[in-house]
C-alpha positions as CSV (number, residue, x, y, z in Angstrom):
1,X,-4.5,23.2,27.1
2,X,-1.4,25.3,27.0
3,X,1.8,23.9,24.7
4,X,3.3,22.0,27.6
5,X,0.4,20.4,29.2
6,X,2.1,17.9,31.7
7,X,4.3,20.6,33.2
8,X,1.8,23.1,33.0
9,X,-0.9,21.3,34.4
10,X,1.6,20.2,37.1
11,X,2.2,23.9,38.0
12,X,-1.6,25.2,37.7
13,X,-2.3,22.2,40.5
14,X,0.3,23.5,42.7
15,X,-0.7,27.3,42.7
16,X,-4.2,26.3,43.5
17,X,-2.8,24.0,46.7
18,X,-1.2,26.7,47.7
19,X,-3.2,28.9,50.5
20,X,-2.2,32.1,48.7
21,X,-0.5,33.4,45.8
22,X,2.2,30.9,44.7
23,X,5.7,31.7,43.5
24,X,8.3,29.6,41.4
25,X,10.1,28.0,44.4
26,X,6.9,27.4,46.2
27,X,5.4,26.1,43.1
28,X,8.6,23.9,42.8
29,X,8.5,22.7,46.1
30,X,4.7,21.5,46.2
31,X,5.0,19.7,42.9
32,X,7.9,17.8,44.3
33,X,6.0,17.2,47.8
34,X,2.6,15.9,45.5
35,X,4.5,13.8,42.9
36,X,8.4,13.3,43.6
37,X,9.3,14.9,40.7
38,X,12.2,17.3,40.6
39,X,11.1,20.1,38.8
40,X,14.2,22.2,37.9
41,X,12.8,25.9,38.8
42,X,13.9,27.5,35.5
43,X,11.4,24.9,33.9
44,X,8.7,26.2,36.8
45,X,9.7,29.7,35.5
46,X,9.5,29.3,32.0
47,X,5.8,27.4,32.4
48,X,4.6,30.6,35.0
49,X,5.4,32.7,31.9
50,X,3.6,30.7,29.3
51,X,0.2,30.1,31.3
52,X,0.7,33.8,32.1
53,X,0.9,34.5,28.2
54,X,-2.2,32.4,27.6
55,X,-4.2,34.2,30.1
56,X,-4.2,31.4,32.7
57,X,-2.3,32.7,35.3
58,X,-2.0,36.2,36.9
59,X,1.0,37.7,38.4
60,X,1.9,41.0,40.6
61,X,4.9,41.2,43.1
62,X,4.3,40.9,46.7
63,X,5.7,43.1,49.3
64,X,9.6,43.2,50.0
65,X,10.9,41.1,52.4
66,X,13.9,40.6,54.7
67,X,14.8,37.1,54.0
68,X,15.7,38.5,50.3
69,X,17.0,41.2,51.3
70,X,14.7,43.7,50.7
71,X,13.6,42.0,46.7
72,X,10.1,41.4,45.8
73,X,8.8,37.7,45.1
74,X,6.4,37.7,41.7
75,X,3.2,36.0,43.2
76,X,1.3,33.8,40.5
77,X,-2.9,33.3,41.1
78,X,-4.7,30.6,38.8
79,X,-7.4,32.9,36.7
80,X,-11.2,31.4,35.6
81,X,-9.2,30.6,32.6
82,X,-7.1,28.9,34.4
83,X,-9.6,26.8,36.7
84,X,-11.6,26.0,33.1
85,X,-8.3,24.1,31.9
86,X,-7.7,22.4,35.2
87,X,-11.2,20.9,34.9
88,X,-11.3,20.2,31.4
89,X,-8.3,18.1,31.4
90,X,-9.3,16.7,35.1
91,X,-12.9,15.6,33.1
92,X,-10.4,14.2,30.2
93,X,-8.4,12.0,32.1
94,X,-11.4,10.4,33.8
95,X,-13.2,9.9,31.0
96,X,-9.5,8.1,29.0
97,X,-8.9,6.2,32.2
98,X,-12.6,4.7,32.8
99,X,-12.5,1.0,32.8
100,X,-8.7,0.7,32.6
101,X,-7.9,-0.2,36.5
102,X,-7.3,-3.8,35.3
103,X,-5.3,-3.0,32.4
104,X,-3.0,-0.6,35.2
105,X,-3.6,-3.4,37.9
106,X,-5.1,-1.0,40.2
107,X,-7.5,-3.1,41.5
């Protein structure tokens, strides 16, 4: 799992809730609609570019568009490599967290 695994396993869940290719402020926004955590986007940013470097993430920039007047967004798609450490720490949490709803009163 990449060097920041909280955030960046925040951020690989978001990209693959979103219907297409995420972006930071999307990314941003569907953390904070999940979880209630405010995310400051230059921490979103600087994770995108990490999973990126390890292969996790892919990025190209989508068409321009009015709204920003005329720019490019960078759109960010979860890779196999990606999906791989999703499941793996999805598989690790289940098996840490087996048998402790009593101990987190959540039964």
């Amino acid at each position: 799992m990449p060097a920041q695994p909280d955030l960046d396993l925040l951020v690989l869940l978001a990209l693959l809730r979103l219907p297409d290719d995420g972006y930071g402020v999307a990314v941003q926004r569907e953390i904070a609609a999940q979880t209630g955590r405010d995310v400051a986007l230059g921490a979103v940013y600087t994770a995108l570019g990490r999973l990126e470097a390890e292969d996790l993430v892919a990025s190209r920039l989508g068409p321009p568009t009015p709204v920003r007047g005329g720019r490019r967004k960078k759109l960010y798609v979860v890779l196999p490599a990606g999906r791989a450490a999703v499941r793996e720490a999805w598989n690790d949490l289940k098996a840490l967290t087996r048998g402790l709803a009593p101990r987190l009163r959540l039964t």
